[in-house]
C-alpha positions, 0 to 999 in steps of 0.5 A, spaced: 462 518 480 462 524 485 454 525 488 450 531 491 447 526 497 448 529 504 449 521 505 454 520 500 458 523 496 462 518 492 460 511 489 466 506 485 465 501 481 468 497 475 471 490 473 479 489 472 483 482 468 490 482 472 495 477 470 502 478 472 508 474 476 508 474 483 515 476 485 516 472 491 514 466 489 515 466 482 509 463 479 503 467 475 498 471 478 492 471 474 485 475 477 478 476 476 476 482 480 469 485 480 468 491 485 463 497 489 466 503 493 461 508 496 464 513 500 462 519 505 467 525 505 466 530 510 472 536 511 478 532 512 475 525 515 472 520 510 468 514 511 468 509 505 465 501 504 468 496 499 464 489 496 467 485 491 469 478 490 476 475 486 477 469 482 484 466 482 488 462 478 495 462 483 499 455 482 497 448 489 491 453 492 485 450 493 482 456 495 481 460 488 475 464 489 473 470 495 468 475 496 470 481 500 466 486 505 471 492 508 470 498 512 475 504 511 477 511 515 482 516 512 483 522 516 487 527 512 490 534 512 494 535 506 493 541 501 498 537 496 500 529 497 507 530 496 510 536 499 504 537 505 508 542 511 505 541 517 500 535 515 498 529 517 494 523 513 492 516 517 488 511 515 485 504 517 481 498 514 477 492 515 476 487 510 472 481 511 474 475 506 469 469 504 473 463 501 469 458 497 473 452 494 474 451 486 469 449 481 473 444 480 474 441 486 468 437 491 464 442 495 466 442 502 465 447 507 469 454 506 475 452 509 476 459 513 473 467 513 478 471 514 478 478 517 484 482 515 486 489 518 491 495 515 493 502 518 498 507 515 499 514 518 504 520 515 506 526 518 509 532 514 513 538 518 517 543 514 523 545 516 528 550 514 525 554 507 521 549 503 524 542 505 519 536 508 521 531 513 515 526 512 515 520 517 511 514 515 509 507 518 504 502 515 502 495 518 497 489 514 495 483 518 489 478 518 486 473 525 488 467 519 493 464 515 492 467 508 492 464 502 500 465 497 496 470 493 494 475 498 500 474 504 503 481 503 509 484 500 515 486 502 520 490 498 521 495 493 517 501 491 512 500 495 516 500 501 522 497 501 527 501 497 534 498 496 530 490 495 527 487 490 520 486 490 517 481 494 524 480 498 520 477 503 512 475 504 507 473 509 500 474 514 504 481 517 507 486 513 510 491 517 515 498 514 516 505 515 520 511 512 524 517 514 525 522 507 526 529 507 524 532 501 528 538 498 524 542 492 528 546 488 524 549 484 520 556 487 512 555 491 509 558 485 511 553 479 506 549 478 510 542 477 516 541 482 522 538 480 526 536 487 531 531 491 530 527 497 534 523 502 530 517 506 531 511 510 526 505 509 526 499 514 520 493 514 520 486 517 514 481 515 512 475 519 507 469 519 500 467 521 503 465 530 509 469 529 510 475 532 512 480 528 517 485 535 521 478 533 523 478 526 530 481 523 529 488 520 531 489 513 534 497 512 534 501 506 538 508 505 538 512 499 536 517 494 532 520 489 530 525 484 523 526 482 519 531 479 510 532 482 505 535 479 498 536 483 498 528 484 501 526 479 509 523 481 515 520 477 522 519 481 528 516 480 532 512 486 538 509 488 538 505 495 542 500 498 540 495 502 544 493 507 547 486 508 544 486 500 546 490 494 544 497 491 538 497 486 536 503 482 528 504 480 523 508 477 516 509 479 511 514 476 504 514 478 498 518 481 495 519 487 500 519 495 
């Protein structure tokens, strides 16, 4: 809901029902989730806090239930998501996580409160006529060990192409991209049809560990995609190397 406040310029709020499979472990993943957002947005900077709280239902956790409180910042110069030139986009959050025990289950005192950090940042530079080169580099962690169901995901779309999603899964997530875009459809169409060339790499760690530690895992590929204001399809095929060569589709709103 968009507002003329001077203070606000934005309040979210809603429900969702998710179940699905989570692709590491491979066990059924089901969530409750009731949220707010309210949201300050002044030129190309943006403040934003976030309250909600999850039930969930994952196989062996005896933690199943958690409220959040969390704090964004988004700086962002992009006229067009996809196909910015000359732009950057950076972000960073804090989330704290409130663990409580089942219903279920004796009430004893919450075993941990954990605080989780996430950083992202892009930068597009336009090179030779209408190509992009956006460079990309993205980081999750937490001050605790978390639960099955919230350790972050590596692999797939998201941030690994050439890999399965949910190759790998831990308290630390670290992955980056190089992609250079090409469209090849002139600037005044409105839909965009183009090709790009990318490098994907990323590593995840545990609680204690040190990510500068862990083995890297590398992706190389290609895709063809079409982008409509902020609206995305594309088909790619990357090959992980020392792993095998996926091919997958991805549609989607928003970058």
């Amino acid at each position: 809901m968009g507002l003329t406040s001077r203070v606000l310029t934005r309040i979210e709020f809603g429900s969702e029902l998710v179940q699905r499979t989570n692709p590491f472990y491979e066990v059924d993943d089901t969530r409750r989730h009731v949220w707010s957002r309210v949201e300050r947005a002044a030129g190309p900077l943006r403040l934003g806090a976030t309250g909600g709280w999850q039930h969930a239902t994952f196989p062996d956790e005896v933690t199943s239930s958690f409220g959040s409180i969390g704090a964004d910042v988004a700086f962002d110069t992009r006229r067009e998501p996809f196909l910015a030139r000359n732009a950057v986009y950076a972000s960073a959050s804090v989330e704290r996580l409130f663990f409580s025990t089942p219903s279920t289950a004796p009430r004893v005192p919450s075993p941990l409160d954990v605080n989780r950090h996430r950083y992202e940042a892009r930068g597009y530079l336009g090179l030779f006529g209408q190509s992009i080169l956006v460079l990309s580099a993205q980081r999750e962690d937490s001050t605790a060990p978390l639960p099955r169901y919230l350790k972050s995901l590596l692999g797939g779309v998201p941030n690994l192409r050439g890999f399965d999603a949910g190759t790998e899964a831990g308290d630390t997530l670290a992955a980056g991209f190089a992609e250079l875009r090409l469209p090849l459809t002139t600037p005044l169409h409105v839909g965009k049809i183009g090709v790009s060339a990318f490098v994907d790499t990323g590593a995840t760690c545990n609680y204690g560990q040190r990510i500068r530690d862990q083995e890297r895992k590398t992706g190389v590929g290609g895709a063809v995609w079409v982008t409509a204001a902020v609206f995305h399809m594309s088909f790619s095929v990357a090959h992980g190397l020392g792993a095998h060569t996926r091919a997958q589709f991805d549609i989607g709103f928003g970058f």
